[in-house]
C-alpha positions as CSV (number, residue, x, y, z in Angstrom):
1,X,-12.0,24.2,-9.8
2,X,-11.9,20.6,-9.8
3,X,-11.0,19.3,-6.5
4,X,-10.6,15.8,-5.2
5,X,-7.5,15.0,-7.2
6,X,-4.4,12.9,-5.2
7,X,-1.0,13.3,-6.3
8,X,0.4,9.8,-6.7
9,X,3.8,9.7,-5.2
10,X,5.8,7.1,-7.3
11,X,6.0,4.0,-6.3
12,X,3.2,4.3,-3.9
13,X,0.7,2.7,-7.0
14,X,-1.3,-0.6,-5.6
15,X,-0.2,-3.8,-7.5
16,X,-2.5,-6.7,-8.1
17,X,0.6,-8.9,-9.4
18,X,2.3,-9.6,-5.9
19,X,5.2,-11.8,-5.4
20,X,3.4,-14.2,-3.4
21,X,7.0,-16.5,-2.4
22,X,8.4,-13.1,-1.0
23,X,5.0,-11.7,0.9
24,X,5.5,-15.2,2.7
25,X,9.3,-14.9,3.2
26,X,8.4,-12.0,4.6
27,X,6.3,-13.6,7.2
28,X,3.8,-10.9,6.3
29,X,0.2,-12.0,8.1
30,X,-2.5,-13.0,6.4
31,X,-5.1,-10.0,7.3
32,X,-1.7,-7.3,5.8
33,X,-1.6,-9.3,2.2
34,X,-3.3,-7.0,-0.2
35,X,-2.3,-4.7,-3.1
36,X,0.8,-2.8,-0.7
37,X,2.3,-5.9,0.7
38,X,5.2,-5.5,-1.9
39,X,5.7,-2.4,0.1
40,X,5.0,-3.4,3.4
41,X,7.9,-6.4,2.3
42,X,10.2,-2.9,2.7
43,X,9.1,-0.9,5.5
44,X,9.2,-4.0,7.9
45,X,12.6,-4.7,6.9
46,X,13.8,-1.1,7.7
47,X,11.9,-0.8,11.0
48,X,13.4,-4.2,11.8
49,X,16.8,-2.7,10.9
50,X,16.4,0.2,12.8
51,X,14.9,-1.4,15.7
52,X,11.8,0.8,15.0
53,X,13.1,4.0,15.3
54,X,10.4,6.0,14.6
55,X,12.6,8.8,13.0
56,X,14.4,6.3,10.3
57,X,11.5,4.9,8.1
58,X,9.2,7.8,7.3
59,X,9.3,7.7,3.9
60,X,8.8,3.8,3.3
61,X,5.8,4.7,5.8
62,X,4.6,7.6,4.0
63,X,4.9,5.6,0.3
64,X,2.9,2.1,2.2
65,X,0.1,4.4,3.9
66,X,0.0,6.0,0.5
67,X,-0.2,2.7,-1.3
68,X,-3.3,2.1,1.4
69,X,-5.3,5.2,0.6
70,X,-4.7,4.4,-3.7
71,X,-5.9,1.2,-3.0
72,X,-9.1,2.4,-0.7
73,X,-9.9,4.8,-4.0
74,X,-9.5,2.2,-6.3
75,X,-12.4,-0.1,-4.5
76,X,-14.6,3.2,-3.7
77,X,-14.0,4.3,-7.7
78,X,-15.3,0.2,-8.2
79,X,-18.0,0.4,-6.1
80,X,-19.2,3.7,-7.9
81,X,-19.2,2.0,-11.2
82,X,-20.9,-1.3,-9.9
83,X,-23.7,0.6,-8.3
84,X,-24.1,2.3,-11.7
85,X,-24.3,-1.8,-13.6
86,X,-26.9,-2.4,-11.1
């Protein structure tokens, strides 16, 4: 039994190629640009739409806090293999 494994939801995979012109359109801050902003870009416009109804956005939330745990793998999974280089 190998546990451990995530089911990657699609869409929900990090990006390293952002669209840098629309993360600052977006008036995204500084300290939320990472691998997930393209997706972040999307769940502030629905919450803004919905006047953050709670109820309205789950699954924009569910795919960016999604994105967010890929993207915390990924750097563990990094730091694994650089503590094996050194």
């Amino acid at each position: 039994m190998g546990g451990g494994h995530h089911h990657v939801t699609p869409g929900s995979e990090p990006k390293k190629d952002q669209d840098l012109q629309a993360i600052k359109d977006a008036r995204i801050p500084l300290a939320w640009r990472d691998t997930c902003s393209h997706l972040l870009i999307h769940l502030n416009k629905c919450r803004r739409d919905t006047w953050w109804n709670p109820n309205k956005c789950d699954h924009d939330r569910h795919i960016y806090e999604e994105c967010e745990y890929n993207a915390y793998l990924q750097r563990v999974e990094a730091k694994v293999q650089m503590d094996k280089i050194n």
